[in-house]
N, C-alpha and C positions, 0 to 999 in steps of 0.2 A: 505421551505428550511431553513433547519438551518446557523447560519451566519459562515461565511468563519474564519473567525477569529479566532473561536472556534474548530480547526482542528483537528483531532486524534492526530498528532505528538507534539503536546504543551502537550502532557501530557506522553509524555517518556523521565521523563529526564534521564537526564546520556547517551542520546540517541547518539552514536559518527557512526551509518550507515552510508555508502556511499550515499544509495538511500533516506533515510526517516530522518535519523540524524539532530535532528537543532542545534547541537552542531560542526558539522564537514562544515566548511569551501568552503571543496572544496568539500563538495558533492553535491546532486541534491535537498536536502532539500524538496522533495514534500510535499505537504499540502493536505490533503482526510479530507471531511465532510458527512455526510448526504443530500442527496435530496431523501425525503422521505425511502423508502424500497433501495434506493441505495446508494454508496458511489463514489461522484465524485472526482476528482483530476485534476485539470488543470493547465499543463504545457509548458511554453514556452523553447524551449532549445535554447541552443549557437549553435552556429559553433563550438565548440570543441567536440562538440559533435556527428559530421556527420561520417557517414562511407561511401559510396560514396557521392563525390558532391552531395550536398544540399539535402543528404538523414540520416536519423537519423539512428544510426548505431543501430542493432540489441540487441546486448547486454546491452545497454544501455535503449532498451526497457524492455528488460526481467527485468532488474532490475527496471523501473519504474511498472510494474504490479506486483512484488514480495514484494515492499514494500509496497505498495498501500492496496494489498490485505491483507498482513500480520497486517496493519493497523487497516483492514476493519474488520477480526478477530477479533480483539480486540476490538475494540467499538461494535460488536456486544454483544460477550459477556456480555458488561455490560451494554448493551443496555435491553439485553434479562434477566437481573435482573436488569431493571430497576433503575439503580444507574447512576450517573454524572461519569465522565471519569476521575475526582481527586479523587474515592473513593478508599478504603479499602478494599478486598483486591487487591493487584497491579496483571496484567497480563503481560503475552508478549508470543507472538507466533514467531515461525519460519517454513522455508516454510521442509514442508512433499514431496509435487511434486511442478513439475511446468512445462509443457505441453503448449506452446505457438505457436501458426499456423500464420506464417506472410502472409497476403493474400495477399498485395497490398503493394508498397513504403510509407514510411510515409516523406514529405517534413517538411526539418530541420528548413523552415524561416516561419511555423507558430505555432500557440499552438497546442499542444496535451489533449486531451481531455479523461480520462478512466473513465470508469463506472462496476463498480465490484455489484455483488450480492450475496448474501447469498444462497447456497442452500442448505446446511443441517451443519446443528450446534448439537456432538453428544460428548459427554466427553470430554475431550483433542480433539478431531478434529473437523475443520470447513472446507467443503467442498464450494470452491467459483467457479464464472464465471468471465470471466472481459473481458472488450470490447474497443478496441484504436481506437478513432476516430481523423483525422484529416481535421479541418473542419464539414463537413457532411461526408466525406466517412470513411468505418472502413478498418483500415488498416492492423490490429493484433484483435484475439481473444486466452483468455486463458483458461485452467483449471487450478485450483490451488488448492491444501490440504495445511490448516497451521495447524499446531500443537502446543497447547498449555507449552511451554516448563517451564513456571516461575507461580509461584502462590504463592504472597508472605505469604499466608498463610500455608504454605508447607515448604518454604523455607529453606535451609540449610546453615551455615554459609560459607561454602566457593561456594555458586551457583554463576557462571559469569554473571547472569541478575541481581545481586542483586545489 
């Protein structure tokens, strides 16, 4: 497992997301790394965050697997050339679909746990899986398409990723 420390989102600055942003405050700031072929993210939420009593509210999840995954995009990418996650040139994805099955409650007073997969990586798009566990049980599973929208080797002077 690579160290937590070393998170996909330490290396988007300028990053001001609600879900993935460690520039924004009052967002959810999640953190996604490597354990091996996966990309985990482990999250504790607030109570401001529940939708029924001491259950975490929906939307709140969708955007924890949408930035997770759109993450997970991205260091694949530069996983899959082999390069460190400060290199040259810069990426960023945003989400294509996002197809989310909530199967079961997810309880708001413990950590959330997601594990996203790669399953095909093809020009501009990367096709993911990802999976919410809380505790041992899975409470949401997703599909996810991100699309590669910023390549700062591409790059235009007035692109909004830049």
């Amino acid at each position: 497992m690579e160290k937590k420390n070393d998170f996909f989102q330490a290396h988007m600055p300028e990053n001001v997301c609600y879900g993935c942003g460690q520039l924004n405050e009052e967002g959810l700031q999640i953190e996604s790394f490597w354990d091996g072929s996966l990309s985990v993210c482990e999250w504790l939420p607030e109570e401001k965050y529940h939708g029924w009593a001491n259950l975490l509210n929906g939307g709140v999840m969708a955007t924890l697997i949408d930035c997770h995954c759109m993450g997970t995009a991205m260091a694949d990418a530069y996983r899959r050339e082999n390069r460190s996650l400060d290199s040259e040139p810069v990426y960023r994805y945003a989400t294509g679909t996002l197809s989310v099955r909530y199967l079961k409650p997810t309880p708001i007073h413990q950590q959330v746990v997601l594990k996203a997969r790669v399953i095909e990586a093809k020009g501009r798009k990367t096709t993911l899986s990802c999976q919410v566990y809380s505790g041992e049980v899975l409470t949401a599973e997703a599909d996810v398409v991100a699309i590669r929208v910023y390549d700062s080797q591409t790059a235009h002077e007035n692109n909004p990723f830049k």
